[in-house]
C-alpha positions as CSV (number, residue, x, y, z in Angstrom):
1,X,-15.3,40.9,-23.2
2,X,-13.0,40.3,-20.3
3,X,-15.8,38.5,-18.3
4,X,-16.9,36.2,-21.6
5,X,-13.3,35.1,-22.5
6,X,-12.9,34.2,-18.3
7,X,-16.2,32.2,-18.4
8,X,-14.9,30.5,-22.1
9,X,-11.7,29.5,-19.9
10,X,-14.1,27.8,-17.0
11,X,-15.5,25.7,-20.2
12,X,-12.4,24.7,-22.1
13,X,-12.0,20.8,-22.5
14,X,-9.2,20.9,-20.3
15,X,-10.1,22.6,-17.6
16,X,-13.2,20.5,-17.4
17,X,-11.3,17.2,-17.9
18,X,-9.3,18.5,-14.2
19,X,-12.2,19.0,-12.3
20,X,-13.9,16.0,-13.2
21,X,-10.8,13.8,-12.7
22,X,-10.3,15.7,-9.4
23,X,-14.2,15.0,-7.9
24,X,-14.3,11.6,-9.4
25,X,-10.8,10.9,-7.5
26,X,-12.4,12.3,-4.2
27,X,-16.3,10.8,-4.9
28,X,-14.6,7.4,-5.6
29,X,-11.8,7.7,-2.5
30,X,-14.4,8.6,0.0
31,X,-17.1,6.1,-0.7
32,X,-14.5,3.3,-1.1
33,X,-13.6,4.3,2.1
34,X,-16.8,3.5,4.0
35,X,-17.9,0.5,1.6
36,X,-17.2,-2.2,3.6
37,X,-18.8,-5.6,3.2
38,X,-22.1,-6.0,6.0
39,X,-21.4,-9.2,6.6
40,X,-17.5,-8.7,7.1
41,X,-18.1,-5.8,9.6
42,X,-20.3,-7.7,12.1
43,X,-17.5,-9.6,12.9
44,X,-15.0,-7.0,12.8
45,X,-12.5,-6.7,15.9
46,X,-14.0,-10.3,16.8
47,X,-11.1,-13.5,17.2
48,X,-12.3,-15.6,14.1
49,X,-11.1,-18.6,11.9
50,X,-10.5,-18.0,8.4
51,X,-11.4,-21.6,6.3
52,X,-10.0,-20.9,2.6
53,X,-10.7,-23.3,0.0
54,X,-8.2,-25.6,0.7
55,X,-8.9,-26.7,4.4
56,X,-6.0,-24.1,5.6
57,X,-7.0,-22.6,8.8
58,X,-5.4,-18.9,10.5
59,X,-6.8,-17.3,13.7
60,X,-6.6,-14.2,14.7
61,X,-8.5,-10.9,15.9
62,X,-10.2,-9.4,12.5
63,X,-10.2,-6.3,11.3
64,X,-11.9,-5.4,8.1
65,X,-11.4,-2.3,5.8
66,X,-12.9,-1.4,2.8
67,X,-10.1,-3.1,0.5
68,X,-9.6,-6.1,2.4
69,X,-9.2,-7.7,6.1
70,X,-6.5,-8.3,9.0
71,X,-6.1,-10.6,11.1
72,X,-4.3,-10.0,14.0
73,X,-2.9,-13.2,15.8
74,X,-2.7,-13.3,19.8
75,X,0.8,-13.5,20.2
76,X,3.8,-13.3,17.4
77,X,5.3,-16.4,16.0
78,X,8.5,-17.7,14.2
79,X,7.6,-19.4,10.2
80,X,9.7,-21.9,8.4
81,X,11.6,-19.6,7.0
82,X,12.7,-17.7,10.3
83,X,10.2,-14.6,9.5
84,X,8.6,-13.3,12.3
85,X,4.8,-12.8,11.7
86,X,2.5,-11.2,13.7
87,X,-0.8,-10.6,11.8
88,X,-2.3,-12.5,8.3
89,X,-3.8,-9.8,5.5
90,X,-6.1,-10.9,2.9
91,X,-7.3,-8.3,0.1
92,X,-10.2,-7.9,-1.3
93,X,-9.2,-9.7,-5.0
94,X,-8.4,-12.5,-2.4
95,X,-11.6,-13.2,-1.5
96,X,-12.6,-15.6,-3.8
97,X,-10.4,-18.1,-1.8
98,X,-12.1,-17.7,1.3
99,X,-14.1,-20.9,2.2
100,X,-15.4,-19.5,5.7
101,X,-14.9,-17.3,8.4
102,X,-16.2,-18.9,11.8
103,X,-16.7,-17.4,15.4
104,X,-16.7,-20.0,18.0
105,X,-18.9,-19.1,20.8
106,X,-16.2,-20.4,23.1
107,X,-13.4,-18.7,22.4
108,X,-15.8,-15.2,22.6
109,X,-14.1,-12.8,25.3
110,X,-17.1,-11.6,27.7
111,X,-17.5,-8.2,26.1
112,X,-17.5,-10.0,23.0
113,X,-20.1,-12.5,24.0
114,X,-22.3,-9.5,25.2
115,X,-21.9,-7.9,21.7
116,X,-22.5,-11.2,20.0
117,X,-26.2,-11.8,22.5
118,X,-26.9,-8.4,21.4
119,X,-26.5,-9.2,18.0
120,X,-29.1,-12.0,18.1
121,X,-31.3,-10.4,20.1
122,X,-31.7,-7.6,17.4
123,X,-31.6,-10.3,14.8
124,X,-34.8,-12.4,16.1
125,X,-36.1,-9.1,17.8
126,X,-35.7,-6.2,15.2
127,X,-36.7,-2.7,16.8
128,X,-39.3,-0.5,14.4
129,X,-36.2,1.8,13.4
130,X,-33.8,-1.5,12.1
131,X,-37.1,-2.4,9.9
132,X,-38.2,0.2,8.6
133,X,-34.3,1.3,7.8
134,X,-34.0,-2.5,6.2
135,X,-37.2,-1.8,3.8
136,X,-36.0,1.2,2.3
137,X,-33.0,0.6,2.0
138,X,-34.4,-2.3,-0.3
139,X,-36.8,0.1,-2.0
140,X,-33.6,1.6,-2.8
141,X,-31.9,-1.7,-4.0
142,X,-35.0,-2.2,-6.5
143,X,-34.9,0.8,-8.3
144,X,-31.1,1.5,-8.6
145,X,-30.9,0.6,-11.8
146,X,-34.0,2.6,-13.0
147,X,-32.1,5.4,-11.2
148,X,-28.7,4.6,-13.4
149,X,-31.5,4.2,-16.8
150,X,-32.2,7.7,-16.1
151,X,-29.6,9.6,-15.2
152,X,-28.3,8.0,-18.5
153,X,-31.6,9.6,-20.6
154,X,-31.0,12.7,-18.5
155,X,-26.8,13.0,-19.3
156,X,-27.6,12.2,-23.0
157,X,-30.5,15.2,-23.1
158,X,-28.2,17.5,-21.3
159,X,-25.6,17.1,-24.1
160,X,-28.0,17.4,-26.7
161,X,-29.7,20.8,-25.6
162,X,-27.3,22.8,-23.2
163,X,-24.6,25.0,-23.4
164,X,-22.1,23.2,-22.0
165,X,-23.1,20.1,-23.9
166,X,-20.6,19.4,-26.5
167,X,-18.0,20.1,-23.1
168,X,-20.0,17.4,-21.3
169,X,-19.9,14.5,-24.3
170,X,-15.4,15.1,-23.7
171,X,-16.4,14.1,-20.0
172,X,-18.4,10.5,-20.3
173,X,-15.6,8.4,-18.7
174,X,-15.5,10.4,-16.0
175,X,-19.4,11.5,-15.2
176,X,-19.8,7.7,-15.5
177,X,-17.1,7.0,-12.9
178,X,-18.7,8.8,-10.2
179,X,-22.0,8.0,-11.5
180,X,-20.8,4.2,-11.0
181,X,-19.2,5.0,-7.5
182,X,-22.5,6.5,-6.3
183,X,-24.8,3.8,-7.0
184,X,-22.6,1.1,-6.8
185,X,-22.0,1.9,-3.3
186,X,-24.4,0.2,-2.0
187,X,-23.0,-3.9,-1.2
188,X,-25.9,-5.7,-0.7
189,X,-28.0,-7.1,-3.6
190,X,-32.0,-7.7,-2.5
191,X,-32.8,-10.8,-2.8
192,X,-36.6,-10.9,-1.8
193,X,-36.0,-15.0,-1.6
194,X,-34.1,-14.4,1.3
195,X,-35.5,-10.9,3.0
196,X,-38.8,-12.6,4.4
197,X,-36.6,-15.3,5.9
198,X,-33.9,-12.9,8.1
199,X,-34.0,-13.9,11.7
200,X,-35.3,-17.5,10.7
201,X,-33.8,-20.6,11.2
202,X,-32.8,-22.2,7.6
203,X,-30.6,-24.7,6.3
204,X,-27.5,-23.3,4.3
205,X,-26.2,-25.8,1.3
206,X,-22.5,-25.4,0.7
207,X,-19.0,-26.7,-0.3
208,X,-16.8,-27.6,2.2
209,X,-13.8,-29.3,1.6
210,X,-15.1,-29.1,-2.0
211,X,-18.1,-31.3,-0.8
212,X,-21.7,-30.7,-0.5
213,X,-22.9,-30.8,2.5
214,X,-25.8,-28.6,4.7
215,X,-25.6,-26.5,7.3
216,X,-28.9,-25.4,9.7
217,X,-29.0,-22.4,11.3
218,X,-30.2,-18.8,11.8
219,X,-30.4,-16.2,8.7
220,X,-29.1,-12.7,10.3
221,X,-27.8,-11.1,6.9
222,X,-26.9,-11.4,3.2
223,X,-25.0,-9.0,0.8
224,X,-23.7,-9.8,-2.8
225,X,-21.1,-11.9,-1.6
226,X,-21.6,-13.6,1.2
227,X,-24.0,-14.9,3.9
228,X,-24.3,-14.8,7.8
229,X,-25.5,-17.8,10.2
230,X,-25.8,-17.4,13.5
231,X,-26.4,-21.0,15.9
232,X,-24.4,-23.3,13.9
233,X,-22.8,-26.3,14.4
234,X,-19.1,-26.1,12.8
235,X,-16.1,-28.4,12.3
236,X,-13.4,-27.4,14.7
237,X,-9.9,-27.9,13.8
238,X,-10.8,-30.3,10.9
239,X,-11.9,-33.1,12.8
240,X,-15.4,-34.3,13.1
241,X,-15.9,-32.6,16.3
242,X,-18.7,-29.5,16.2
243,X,-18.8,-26.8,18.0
244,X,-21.7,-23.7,18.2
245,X,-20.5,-20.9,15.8
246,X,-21.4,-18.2,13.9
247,X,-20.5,-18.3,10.2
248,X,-20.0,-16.5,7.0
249,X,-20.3,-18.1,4.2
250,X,-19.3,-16.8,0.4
251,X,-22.2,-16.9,-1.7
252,X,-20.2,-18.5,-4.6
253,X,-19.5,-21.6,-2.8
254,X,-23.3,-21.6,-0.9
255,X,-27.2,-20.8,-1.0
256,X,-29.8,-20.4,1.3
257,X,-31.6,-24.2,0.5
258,X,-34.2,-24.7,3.1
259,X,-36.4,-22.7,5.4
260,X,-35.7,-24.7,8.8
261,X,-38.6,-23.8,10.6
């Protein structure tokens, strides 16, 4: 009797309510931890240019986490207002203002412009392990939302014909949050449009200074919100003077247009 009422007190609403609040709290805490934006992070501790929408230009060495980015200027300096500033944050709501972020091939350190060749290099040159590892995680990509169909069929079965089912239903919000966190985990969206042209030259259409305009060069990576061009040739400073860059590009404000090649 003892051991029936303790394993009644394991099931009671409330204590089921805590334990799903506490592993959905540390599911969602440690995967938003590590889900940082593909793009973003192959240009992490790089000195970059952030373009936002309005032409404004900051500098600085980036640093990207999973809710936002950093960047870190070179030395400290004085604003209107007297404030000393040292670094420029922009979170991840943010990004939606972010026109592009630019690495100039000549302001690239030498350890940096060994990291950079070694990205291209893997880029045009993809070793067995990098494509293989690319294909399933896009097998992966398909089927995600078959996965989320079922575990939905499977969820509403358990409730229907287990024990612990009624004790479940008083869960949903919260089986659903880690459900969400778990699946939605993964950034990029396949876009088989794009996948057969990655290490190809193409020509990128997209708004700058809120104009149309195209942009050649080589496809390295996509995710759901942005796009990476290695080999371009980029306004500098906001005159007409170009200079060789890589770029990344929000996928709101551009597309892949033309295969280049």
């Amino acid at each position: 009797m003892s051991d029936n009422g303790t394993f009644t007190g394991f099931l009671h609403p409330i204590f089921l309510t805590i334990v799903f609040i506490f592993l959905s709290t540390i599911v969602a805490a440690f995967i938003r931890g590590r889900n940082r934006d593909k793009c973003l992070k192959a240009f992490n501790r790089f000195m970059i240019t952030l373009e936002d929408v309005g032409g404004k230009t900051i500098w600085g060495k980036l640093r990207v986490e999973a809710t936002g980015m950093e960047l870190t200027y070179e030395q400290s300096h004085t604003d209107a207002d007297g404030h000393i500033e040292s670094s420029y944050m922009i979170y991840k709501y943010e990004y939606g203002n972010i026109g592009a972020l630019i690495r100039y091939h000549d302001q690239l350190q030498e350890d940096n412009r060994k990291r950079r060749d070694a990205e291209l290099k893997r880029t045009y040159h993809p070793s067995w392990w990098r494509r293989m590892r690319r294909k399933l995680m896009n097998i992966f990509r398909t089927i995600r939302d078959s996965i989320m169909e079922v575990s939905n069929v499977l969820m509403a079965q358990a409730k229907k014909t287990t024990v612990a089912g009624g004790l479940l239903s008083t869960q949903d919000k919260y089986v659903s949050q880690m459900k969400n966190e778990v699946i939605g985990s993964v950034d990029t969206s396949y876009e088989p449009l794009l996948e057969k042209y990655i290490g190809h030259r193409v020509v990128a259409e997209f708004l700058h200074k809120d104009q149309p305009v195209e942009l050649p060069g080589v496809l390295k990576d996509y995710t759901a919100e942005f796009i990476e061009l290695l080999d371009v040739q980029y306004w500098f400073n906001g005159a007409e003077e170009k200079k060789k860059a890589d770029i990344i590009l929000p996928r709101k404000r551009a597309v892949i247009r033309h295969l280049a090649e």
